[in-house]
PASEBA-1860 file (N, C-alpha, C; in nm, 3 decimals):
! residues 182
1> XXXXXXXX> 0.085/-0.117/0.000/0.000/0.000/0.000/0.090/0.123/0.000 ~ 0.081/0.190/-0.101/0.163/0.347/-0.131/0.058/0.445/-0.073 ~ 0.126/0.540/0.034/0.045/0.634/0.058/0.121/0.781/0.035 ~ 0.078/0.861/-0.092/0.084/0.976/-0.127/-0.019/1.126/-0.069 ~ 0.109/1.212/-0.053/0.013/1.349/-0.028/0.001/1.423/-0.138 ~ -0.130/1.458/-0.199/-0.150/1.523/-0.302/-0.198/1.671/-0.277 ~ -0.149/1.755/-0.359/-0.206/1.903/-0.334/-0.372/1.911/-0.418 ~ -0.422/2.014/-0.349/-0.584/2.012/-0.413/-0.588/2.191/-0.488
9> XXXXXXXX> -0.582/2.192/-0.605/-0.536/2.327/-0.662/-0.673/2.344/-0.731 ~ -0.709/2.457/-0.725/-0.853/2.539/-0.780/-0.793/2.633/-0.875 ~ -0.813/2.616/-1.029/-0.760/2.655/-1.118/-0.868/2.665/-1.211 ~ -0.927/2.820/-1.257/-1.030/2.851/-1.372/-1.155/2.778/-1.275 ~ -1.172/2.758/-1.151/-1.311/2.718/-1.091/-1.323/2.572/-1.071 ~ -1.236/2.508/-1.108/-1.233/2.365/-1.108/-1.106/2.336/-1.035 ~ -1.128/2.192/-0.946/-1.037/2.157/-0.863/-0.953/1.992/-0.919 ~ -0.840/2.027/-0.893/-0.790/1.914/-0.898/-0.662/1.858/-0.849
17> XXXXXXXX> -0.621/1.735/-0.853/-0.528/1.672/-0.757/-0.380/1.678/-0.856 ~ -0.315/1.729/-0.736/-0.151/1.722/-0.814/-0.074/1.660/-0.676 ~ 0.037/1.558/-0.728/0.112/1.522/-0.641/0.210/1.581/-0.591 ~ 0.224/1.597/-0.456/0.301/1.695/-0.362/0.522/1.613/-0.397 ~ 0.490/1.455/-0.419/0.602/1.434/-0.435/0.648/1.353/-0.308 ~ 0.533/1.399/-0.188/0.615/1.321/-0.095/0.459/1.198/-0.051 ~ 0.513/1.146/0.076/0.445/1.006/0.097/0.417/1.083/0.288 ~ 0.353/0.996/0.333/0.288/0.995/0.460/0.305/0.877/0.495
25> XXXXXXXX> 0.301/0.836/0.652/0.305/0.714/0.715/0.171/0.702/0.843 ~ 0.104/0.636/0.827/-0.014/0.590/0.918/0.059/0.519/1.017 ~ 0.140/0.386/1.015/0.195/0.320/1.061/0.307/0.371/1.151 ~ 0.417/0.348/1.259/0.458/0.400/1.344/0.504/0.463/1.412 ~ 0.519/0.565/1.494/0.528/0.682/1.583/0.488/0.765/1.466 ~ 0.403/0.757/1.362/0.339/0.882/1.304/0.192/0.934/1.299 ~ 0.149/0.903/1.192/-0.008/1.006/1.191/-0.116/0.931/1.306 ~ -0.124/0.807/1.269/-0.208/0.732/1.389/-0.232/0.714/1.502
33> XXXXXXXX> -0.103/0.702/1.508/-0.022/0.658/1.670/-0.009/0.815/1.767 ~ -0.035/0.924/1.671/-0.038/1.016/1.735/-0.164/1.095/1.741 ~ -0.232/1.047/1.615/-0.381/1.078/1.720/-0.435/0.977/1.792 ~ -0.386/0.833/1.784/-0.435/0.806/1.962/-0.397/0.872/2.069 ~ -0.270/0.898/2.064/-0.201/0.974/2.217/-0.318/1.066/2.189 ~ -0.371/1.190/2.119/-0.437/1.285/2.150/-0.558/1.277/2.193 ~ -0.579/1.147/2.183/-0.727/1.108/2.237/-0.680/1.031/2.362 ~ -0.577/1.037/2.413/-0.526/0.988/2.531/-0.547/0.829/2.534
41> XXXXXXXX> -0.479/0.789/2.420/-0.476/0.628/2.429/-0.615/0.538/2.439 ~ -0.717/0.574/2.434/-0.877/0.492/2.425/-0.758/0.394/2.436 ~ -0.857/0.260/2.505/-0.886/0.171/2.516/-0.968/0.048/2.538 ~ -1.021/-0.008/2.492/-1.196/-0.093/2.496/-1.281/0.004/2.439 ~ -1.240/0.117/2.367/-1.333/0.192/2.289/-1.298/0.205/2.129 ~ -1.429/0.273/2.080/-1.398/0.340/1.943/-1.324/0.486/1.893 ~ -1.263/0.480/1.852/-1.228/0.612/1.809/-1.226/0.655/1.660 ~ -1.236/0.820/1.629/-1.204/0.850/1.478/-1.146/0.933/1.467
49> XXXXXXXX> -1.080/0.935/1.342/-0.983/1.059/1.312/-0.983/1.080/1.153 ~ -1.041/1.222/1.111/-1.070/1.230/1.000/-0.919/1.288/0.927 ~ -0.935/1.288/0.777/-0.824/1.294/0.664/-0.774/1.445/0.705 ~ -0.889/1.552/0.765/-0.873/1.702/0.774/-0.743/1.694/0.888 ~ -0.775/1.594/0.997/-0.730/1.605/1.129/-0.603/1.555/1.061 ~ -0.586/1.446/0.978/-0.451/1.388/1.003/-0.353/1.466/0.876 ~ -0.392/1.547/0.779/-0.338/1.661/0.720/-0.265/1.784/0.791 ~ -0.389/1.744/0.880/-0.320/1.896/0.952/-0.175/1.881/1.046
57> XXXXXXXX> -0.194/1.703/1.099/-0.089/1.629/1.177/0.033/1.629/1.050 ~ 0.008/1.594/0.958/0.144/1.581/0.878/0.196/1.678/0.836 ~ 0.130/1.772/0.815/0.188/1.921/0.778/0.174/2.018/0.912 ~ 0.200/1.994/0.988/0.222/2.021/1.115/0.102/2.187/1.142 ~ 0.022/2.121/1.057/-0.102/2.281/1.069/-0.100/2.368/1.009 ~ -0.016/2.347/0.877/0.025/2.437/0.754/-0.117/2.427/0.652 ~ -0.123/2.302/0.650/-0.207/2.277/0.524/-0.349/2.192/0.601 ~ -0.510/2.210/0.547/-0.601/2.161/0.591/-0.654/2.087/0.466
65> XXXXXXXX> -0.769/2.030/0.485/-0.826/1.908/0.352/-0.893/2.007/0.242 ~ -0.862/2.141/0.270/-0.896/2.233/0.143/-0.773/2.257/0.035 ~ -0.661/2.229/0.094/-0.557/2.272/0.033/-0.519/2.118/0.001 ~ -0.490/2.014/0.055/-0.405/1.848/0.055/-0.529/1.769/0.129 ~ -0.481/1.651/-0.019/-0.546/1.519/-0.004/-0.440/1.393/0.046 ~ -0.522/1.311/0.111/-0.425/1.165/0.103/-0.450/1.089/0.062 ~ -0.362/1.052/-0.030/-0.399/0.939/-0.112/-0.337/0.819/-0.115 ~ -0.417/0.665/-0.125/-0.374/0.521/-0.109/-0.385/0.474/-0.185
73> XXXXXXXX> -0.287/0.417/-0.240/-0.256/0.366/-0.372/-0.264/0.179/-0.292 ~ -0.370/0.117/-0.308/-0.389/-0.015/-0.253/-0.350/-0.072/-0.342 ~ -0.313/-0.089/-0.497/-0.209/-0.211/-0.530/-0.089/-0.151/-0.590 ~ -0.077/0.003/-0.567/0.060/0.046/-0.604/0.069/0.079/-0.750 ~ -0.027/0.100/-0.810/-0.024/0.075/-0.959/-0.001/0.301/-0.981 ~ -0.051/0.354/-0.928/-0.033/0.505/-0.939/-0.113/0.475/-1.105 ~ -0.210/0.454/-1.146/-0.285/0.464/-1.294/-0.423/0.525/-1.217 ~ -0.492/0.533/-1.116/-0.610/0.560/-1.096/-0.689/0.486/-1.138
81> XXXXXXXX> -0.808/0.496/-1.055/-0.947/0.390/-1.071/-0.896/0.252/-1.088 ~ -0.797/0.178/-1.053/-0.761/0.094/-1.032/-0.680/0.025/-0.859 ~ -0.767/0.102/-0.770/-0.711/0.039/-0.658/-0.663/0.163/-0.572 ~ -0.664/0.300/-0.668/-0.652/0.479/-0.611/-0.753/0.558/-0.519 ~ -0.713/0.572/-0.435/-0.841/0.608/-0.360/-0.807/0.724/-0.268 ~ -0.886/0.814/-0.187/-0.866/0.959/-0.126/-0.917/0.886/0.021 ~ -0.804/0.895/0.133/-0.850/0.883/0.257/-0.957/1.013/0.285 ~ -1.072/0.923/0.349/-1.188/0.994/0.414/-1.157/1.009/0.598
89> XXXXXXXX> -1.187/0.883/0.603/-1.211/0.837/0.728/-1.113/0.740/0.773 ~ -1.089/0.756/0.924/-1.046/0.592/0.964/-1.105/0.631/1.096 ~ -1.179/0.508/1.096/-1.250/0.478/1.258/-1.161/0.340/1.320 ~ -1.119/0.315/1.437/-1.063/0.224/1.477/-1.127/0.153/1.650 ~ -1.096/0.114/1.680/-1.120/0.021/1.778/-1.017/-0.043/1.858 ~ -0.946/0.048/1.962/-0.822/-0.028/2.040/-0.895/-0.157/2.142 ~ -0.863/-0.271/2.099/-0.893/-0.361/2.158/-0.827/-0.401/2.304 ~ -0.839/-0.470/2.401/-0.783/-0.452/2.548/-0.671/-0.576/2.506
97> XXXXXXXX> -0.579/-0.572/2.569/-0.415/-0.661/2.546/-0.480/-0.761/2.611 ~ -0.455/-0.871/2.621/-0.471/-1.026/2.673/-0.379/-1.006/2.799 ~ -0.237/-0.976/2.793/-0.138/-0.985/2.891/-0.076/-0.827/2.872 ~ -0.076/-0.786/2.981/0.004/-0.600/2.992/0.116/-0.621/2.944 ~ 0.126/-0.489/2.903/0.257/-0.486/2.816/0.234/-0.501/2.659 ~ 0.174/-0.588/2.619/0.119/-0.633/2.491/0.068/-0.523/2.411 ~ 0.128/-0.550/2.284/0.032/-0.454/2.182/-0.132/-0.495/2.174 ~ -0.209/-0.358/2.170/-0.335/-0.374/2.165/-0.391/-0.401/2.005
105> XXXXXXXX> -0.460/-0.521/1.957/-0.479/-0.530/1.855/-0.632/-0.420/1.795 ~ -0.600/-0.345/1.727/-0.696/-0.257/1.644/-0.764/-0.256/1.550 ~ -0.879/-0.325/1.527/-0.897/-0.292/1.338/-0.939/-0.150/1.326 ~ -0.944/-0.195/1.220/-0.924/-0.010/1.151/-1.041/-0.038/1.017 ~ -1.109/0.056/0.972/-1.230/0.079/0.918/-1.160/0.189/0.844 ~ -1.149/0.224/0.691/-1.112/0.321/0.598/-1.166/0.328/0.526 ~ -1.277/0.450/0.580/-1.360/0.489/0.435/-1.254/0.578/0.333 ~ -1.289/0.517/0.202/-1.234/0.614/0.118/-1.280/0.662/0.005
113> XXXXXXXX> -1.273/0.729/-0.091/-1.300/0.732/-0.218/-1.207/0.706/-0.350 ~ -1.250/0.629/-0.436/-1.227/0.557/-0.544/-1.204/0.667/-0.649 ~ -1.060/0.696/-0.657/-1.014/0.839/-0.790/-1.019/0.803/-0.924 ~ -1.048/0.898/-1.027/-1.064/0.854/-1.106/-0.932/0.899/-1.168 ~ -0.845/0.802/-1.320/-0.741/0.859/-1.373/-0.754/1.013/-1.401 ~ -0.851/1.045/-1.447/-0.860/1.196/-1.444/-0.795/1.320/-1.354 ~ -0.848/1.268/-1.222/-0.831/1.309/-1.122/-0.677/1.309/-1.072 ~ -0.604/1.223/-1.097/-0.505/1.190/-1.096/-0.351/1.286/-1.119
121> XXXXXXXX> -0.429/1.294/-1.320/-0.373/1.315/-1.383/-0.365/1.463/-1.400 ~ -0.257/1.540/-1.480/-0.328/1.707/-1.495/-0.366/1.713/-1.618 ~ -0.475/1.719/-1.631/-0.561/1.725/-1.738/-0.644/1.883/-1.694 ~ -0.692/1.956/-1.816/-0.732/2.040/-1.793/-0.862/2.078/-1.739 ~ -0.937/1.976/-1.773/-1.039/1.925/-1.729/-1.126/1.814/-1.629 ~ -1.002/1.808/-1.594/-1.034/1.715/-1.469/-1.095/1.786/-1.350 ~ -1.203/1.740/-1.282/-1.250/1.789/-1.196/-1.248/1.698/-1.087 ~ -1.263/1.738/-0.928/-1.235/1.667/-0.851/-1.387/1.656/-0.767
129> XXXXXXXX> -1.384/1.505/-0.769/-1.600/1.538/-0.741/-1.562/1.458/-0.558 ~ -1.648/1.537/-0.528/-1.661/1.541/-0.420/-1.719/1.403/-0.346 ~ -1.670/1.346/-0.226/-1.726/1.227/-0.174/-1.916/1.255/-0.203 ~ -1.972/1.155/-0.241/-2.129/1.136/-0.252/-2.193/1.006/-0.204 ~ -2.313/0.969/-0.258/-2.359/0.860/-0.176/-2.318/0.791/-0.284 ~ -2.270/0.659/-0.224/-2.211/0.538/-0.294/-2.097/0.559/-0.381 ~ -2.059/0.676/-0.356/-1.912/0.655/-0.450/-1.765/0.631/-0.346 ~ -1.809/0.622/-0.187/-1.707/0.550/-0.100/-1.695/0.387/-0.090
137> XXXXXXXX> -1.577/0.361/-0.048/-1.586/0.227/-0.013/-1.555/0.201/0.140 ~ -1.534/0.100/0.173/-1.484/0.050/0.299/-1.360/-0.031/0.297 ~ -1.229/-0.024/0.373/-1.090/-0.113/0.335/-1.089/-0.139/0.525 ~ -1.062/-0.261/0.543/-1.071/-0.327/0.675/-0.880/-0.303/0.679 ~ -0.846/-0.308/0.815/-0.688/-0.341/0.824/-0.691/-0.374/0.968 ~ -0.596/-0.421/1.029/-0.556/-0.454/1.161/-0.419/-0.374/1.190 ~ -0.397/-0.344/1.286/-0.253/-0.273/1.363/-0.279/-0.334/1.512 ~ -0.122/-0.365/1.542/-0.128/-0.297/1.710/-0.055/-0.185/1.722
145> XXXXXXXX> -0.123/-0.168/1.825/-0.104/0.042/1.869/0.008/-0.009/2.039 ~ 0.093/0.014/2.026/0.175/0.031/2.177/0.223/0.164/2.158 ~ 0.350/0.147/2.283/0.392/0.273/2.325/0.513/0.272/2.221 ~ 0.534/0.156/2.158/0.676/0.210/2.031/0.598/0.223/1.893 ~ 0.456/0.259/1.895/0.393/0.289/1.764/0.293/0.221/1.728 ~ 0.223/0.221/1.608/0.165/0.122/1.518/0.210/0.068/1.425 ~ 0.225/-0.067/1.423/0.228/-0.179/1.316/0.130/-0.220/1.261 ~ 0.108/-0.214/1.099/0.011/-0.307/1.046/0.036/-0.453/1.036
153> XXXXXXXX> -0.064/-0.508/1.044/-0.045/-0.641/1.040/-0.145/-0.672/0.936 ~ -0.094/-0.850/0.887/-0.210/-0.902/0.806/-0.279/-1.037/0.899 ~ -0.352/-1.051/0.912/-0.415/-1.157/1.026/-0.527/-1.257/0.921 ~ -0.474/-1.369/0.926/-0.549/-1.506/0.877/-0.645/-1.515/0.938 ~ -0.750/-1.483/0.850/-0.902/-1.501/0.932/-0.911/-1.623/0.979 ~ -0.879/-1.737/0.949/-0.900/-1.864/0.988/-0.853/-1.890/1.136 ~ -0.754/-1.770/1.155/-0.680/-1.810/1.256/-0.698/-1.689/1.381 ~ -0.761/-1.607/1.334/-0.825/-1.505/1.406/-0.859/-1.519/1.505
161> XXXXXXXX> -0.856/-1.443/1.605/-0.961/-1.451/1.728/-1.088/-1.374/1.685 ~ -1.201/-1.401/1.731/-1.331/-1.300/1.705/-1.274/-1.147/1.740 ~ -1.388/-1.053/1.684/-1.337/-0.944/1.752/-1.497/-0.944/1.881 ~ -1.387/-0.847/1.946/-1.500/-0.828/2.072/-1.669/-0.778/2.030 ~ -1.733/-0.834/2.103/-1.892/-0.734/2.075/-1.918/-0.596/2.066 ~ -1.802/-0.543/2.171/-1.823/-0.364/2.152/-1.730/-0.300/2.007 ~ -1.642/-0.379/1.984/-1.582/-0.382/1.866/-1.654/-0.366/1.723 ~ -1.685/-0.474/1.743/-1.796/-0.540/1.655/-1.938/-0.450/1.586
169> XXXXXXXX> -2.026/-0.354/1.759/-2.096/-0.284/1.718/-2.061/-0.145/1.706 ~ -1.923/-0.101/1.720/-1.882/0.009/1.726/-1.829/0.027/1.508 ~ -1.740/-0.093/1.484/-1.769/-0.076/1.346/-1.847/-0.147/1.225 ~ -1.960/-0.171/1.273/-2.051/-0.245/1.218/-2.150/-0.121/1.180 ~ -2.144/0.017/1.296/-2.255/0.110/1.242/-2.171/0.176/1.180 ~ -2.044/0.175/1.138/-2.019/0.280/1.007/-2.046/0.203/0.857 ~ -2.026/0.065/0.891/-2.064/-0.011/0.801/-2.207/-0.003/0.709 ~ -2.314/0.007/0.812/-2.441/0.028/0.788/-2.436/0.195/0.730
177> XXXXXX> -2.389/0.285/0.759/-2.388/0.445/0.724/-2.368/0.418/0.617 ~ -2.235/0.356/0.541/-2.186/0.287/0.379/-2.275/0.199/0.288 ~ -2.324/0.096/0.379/-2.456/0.035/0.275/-2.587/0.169/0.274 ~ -2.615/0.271/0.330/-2.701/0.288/0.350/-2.673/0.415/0.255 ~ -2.573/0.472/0.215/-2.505/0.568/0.139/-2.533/0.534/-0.030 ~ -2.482/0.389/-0.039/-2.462/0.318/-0.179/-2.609/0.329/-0.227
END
């Protein structure tokens, strides 16, 4: 997963995405891991942190989601509408450690939107359309969150533990907000 910061430029009334050149990290002692600390570490709860909030974390309050987008390139291909998408949302869920000390396992809920090559690209005419109903998706991930950061992980469902019930109904209703959007 490539994650790019893109600039959002309003040119002749129309908006569109140009790449800043550099990359962002969700994953450890950065954007994530530091808005948990700001929410003072939740634990057995839900939490969210929107694309505005974590823009403003990477550009240290320079730039807001009017000016820079983030963008996830989920199979790395950088062609658009093929796997390109604009972080919206991430809602997460710090789950309680089994044994102290232990990383807390998290899934993570990423709404995003699906870019089109257009959008991408600088074309003169490319316009940048705004999240609507059913044009988000949903991307599941797991991390543990400790005190040396977040790690993503990939976890074998087969081999999974359930997730907890408060877990469960904490991202199950953003789930329903997304079917109910489409």
């Amino acid at each position: 997963m490539l994650l790019r910061l893109y600039s959002r430029v309003v040119e002749k009334g129309h908006a569109r995405l140009r790449p800043e050149g550099g990359t962002f990290k969700l994953g450890g002692k950065n954007l994530l891991f530091t808005a948990w600390e700001m929410r003072q570490r939740p634990i057995g709860q839900g939490w969210h942190v929107s694309a505005a909030e974590l823009i403003s974390l990477h550009t240290k309050g320079l730039h807001s989601h009017e000016t820079r987008r983030l963008v996830i390139d989920l199979d790395q291909s950088g062609v658009g509408g093929q796997g390109v998408h604009e972080l919206l949302d991430i809602y997460a869920f710090a789950c309680r450690a089994k044994t102290p000390g232990e990383p807390l396992w998290t899934p993570l809920m990423l709404r995003l939107r699906e870019l089109s090559s257009a959008e991408l690209h600088e074309k003169p005419d490319a316009k940048i359309s705004e999240p609507k109903a059913g044009h988000t998706c949903i991307e599941l991930m797991n991390a543990y969150l400790s005190s040396n950061g977040c790690k993503f992980v990939s976890i074998d469902p087969a081999k999974a533990e359930p997730l907890p019930e408060p877990a469960v109904n904490y991202l199950h209703k953003f789930k329903r907000v997304q079917a109910a959007e489409a």
